[in-house]
C-alpha positions in Angstrom: -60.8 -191.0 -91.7 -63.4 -190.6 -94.3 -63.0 -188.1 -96.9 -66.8 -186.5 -98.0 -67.4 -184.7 -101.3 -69.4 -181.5 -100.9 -72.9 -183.8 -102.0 -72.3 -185.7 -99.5 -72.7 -183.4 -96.1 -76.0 -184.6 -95.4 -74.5 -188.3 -95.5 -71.8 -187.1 -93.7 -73.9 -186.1 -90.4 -75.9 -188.8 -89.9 -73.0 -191.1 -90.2 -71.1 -188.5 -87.6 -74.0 -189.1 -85.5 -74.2 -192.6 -85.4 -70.0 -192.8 -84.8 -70.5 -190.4 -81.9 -73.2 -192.3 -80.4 -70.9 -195.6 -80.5 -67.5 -193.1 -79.3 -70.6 -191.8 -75.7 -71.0 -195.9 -75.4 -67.8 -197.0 -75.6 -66.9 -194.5 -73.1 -69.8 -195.5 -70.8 -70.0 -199.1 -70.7 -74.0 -198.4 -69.3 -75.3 -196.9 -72.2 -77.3 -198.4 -74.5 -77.5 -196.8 -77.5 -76.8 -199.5 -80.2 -80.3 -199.6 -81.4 -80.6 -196.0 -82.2 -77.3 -196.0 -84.0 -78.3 -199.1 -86.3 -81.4 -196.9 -87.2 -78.8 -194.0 -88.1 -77.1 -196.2 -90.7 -80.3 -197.3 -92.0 -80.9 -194.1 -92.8 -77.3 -193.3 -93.9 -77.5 -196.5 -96.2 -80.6 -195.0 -98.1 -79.3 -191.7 -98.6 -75.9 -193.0 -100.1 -78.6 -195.6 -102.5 -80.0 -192.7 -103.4 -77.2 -190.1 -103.9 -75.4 -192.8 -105.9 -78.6 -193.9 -107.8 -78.5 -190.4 -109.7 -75.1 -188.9 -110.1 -75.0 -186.1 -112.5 -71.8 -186.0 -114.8 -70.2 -183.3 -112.8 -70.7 -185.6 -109.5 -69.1 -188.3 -111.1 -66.3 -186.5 -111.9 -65.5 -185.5 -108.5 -66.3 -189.0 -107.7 -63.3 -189.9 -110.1 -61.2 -187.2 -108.6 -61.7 -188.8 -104.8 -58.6 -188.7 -103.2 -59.1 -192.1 -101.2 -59.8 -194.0 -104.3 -57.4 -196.8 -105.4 -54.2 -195.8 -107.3 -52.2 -197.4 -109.9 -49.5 -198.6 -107.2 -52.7 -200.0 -105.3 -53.6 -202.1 -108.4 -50.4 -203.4 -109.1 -49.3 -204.4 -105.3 -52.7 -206.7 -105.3 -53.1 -207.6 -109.3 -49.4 -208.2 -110.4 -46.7 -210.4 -108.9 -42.5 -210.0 -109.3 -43.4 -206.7 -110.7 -39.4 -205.0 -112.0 -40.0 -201.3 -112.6 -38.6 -199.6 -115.3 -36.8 -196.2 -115.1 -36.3 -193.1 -117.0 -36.4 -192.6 -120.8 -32.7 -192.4 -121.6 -32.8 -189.2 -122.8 -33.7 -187.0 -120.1 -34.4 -188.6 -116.9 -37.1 -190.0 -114.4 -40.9 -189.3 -114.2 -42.6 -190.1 -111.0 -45.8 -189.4 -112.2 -45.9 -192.6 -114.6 -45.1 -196.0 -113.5 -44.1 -198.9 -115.0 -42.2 -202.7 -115.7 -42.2 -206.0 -116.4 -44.6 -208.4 -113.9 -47.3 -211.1 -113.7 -50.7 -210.8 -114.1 -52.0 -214.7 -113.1 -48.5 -216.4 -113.8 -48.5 -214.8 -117.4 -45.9 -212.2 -118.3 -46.7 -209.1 -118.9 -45.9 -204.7 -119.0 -48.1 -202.8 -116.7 -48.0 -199.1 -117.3 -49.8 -196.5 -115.4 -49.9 -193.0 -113.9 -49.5 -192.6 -110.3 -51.4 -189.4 -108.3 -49.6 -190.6 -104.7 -52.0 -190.7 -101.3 -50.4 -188.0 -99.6 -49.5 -184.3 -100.1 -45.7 -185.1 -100.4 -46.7 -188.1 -102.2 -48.5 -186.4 -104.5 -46.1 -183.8 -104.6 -43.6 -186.7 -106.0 -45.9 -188.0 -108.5 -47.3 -184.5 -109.5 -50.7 -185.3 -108.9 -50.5 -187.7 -112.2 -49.4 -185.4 -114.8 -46.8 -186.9 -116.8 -44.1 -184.6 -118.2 -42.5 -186.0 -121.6 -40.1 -188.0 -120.0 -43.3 -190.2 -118.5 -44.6 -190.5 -122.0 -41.2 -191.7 -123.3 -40.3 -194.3 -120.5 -44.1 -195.4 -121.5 -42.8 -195.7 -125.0 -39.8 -197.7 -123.8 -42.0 -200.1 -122.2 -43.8 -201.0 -124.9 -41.2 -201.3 -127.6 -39.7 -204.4 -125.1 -43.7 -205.5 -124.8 -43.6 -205.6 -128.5 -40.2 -207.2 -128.8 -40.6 -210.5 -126.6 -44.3 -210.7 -127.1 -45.8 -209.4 -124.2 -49.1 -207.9 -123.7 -49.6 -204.4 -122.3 -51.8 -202.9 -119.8 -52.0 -199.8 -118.5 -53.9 -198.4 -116.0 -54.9 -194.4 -116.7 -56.1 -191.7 -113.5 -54.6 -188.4 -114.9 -55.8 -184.7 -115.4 -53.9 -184.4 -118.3 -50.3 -184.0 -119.3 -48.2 -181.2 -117.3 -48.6 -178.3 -119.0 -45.6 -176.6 -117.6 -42.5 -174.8 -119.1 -40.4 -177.4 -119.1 -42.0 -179.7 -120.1 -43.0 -178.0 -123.1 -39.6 -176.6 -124.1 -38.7 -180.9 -124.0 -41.4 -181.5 -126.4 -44.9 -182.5 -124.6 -47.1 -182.6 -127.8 -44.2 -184.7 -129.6 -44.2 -187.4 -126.8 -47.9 -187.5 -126.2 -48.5 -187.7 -130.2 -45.3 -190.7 -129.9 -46.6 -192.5 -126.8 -50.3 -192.7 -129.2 -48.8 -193.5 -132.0 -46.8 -196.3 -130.3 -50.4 -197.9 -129.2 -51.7 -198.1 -132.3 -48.3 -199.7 -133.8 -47.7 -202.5 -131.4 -48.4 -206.1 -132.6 -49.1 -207.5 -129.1 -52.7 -207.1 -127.1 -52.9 -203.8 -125.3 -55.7 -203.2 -122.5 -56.6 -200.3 -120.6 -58.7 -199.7 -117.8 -59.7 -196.2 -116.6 -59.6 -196.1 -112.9 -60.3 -192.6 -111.6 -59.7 -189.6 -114.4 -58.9 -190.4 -118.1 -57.6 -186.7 -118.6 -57.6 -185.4 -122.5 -53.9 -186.4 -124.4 -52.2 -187.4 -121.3 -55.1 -190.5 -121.0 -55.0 -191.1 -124.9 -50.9 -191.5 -125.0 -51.9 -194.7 -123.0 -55.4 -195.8 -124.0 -55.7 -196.4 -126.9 -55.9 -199.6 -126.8 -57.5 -203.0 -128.2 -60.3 -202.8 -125.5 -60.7 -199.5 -123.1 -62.3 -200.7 -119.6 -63.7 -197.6 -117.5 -64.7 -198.1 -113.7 -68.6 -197.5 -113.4 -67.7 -193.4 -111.8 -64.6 -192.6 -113.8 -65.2 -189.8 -116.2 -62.8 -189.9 -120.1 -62.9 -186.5 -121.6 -60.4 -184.4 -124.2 -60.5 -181.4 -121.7 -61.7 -181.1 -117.9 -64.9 -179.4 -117.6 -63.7 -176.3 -115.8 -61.6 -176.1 -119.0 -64.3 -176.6 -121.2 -66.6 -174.3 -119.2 -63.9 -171.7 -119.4 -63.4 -171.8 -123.3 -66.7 -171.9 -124.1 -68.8 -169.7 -121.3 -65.6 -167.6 -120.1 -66.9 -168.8 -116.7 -64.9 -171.8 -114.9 -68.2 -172.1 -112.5 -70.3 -173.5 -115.2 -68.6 -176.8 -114.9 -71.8 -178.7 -114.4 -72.9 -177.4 -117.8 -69.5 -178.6 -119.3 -69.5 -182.0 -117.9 -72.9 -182.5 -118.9 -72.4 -181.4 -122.9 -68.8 -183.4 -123.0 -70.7 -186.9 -122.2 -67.3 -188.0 -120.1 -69.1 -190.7 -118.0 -68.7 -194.4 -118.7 -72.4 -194.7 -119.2 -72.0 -192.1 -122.4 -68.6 -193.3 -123.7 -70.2 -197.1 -123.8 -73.0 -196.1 -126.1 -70.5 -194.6 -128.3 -68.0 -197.1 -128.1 -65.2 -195.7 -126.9 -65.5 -197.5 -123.8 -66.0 -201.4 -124.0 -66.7 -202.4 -121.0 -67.9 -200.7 -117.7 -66.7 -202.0 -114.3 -69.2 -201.7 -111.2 -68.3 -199.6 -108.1 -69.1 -200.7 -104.7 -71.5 -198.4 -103.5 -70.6 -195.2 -102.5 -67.6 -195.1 -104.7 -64.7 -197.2 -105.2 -63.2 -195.7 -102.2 -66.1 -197.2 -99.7 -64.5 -200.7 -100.4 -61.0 -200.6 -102.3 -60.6 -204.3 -102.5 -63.9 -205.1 -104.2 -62.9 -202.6 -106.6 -59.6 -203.6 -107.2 -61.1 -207.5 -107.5 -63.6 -206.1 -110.1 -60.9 -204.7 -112.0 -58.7 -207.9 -112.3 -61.3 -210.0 -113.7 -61.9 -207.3 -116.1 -58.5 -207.6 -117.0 -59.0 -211.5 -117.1 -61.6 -211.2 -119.2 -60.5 -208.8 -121.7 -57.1 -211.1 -121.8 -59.4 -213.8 -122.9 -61.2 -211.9 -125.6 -57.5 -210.8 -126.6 -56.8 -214.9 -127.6 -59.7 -214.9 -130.1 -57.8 -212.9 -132.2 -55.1 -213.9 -133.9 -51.7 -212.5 -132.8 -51.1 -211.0 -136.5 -54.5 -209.2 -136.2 -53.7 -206.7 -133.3 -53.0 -204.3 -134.5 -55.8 -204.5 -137.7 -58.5 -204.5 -134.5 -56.8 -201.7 -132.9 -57.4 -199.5 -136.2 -60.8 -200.6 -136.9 -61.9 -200.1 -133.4 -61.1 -196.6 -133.1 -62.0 -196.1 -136.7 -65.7 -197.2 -135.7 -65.9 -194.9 -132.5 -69.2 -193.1 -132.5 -70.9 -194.7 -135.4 -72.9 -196.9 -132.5 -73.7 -193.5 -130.7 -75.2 -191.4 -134.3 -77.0 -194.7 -135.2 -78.9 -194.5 -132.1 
């Protein structure tokens, strides 16, 4: 069943029409109705060129925040082969809401580390919704000390709100193992890639991407605070989201002129959730590519480009 964001009603009925008329014709083997229903998607197919053509910031986010787009399991079931998961931080326990092991991305070795939101309300429940609680940022850390220590690169795959912000996880030090999980990026001598596939959520995104080269799918949104966040900081009113999302420049499109983001990945249209293994097939020669780019540097110098890359962000952006 198709899921339609609120900007998308008008595309929702005509599509609804044209599924009715081919529901009245399978029903009555006499009717004929097949021509007006091809005119129906004609129309639908313009309306999504258009909608999609012009998304504002604060459509993109909710874009990004589809809950039929592809997850992080998604990725890794079709990218990654003999995939191992690795458990728990050995200090306090398990954290559904991150994944992460050893696998194969094209018969090379490698750690893939991502959050997981889940498909379901109970999975989502499981994962909660992608917000990591320390223990997530730790078992991340784990993962790339043993990336570091035989060699391997890293890749992780960010869709998060943010960190939980919950008691708990406070009291077991939330800050501490976001700031540890970031430091850890920067410190690691072996290629690290990240691609932003849905939400790239303040700290909680940062912990994992910061990274040699940050990849962003063409409607994923990269921000240091939501924009109902933002909106209610700086207007005391939530509703002025649009406002928010427009001032924080959190689309791919803005975070490529400054740099941040080094490469943008096209979306089928309509979202990545109108064709999941296009998207997911976009993403893996992303990866592929950015591996590439990875061998042109040499393996002492990782961490050297690491620095001066995130030293450098925005200078493109004030230039211009």
């Amino acid at each position: 069943m198709t899921h339609y964001l609120d900007f998308e009603k008008p595309l929702a009925e005509i599509e609804g029409k044209a599924e009715e008329l081919r529901a009245m014709a399978r029903s009555n083997e006499e009717m004929d109705i097949e021509a007006e229903a091809r005119a129906l998607d004609k129309k639908a197919a313009g309306m999504l060129r258009d909608l999609y053509g012009k998304l504002t910031p604060w459509r993109k986010c909710q874009v990004a925040r589809h809950p039929m787009r592809p997850h992080c399991r998604d990725y890794i079931d079709a990218l990654f082969t003999e995939y191992t998961p690795l458990a728990g931080d050995r200090a306090f326990g398990e954290d559904d809401a991150v994944m992460g092991g050893l696998a194969r991305f094209q018969d090379r070795a490698v750690v893939v580390i991502g959050h997981e939101k889940g498909h379901d309300t109970k999975s989502r429940l499981t994962h909660n919704f992608g917000m990591a609680r320390p223990e997530g940022y730790r078992k991340a850390i784990r993962l790339m000390d043993m990336a570091d220590r035989f060699g391997l690169p890293v890749i992780t795959l960010v869709d998060t709100p943010g960190a939980y912000p919950g008691k708990g996880a406070e009291e077991r030090g939330q800050s501490e193992a976001i700031a540890r999980a970031t430091e850890k990026c920067l410190q690691i001598g072996v290629p690290l890639l990240s691609v932003i596939i849905g939400e790239g959520g303040s700290g909680g995104a940062v912990a994992f991407a910061t990274a040699n080269r940050v990849a962003m799918l063409e409607h994923s949104v990269y921000s240091v605070i939501s924009p109902e966040g933002c909106a209610s900081i700086l207007w005391k009113d939530a509703e002025k989201m649009r406002e928010a999302a427009e001032a924080l420049r959190l689309t791919a499109q803005d975070l490529h002129k400054l740099g941040v983001c080094d490469r943008v990945i096209p979306e089928p249209l309509g979202g990545a959730h109108r064709d999941t293994e296009a998207t997911i097939a976009a993403v893996g020669e992303a990866i592929t590519a950015m591996l590439g780019e990875m061998n042109e540097i040499e393996p002492k110098g990782y961490v050297a480009a690491r620095r001066k890359k995130f030293l450098n962000i925005g200078s493109k952006g004030l230039a211009a």
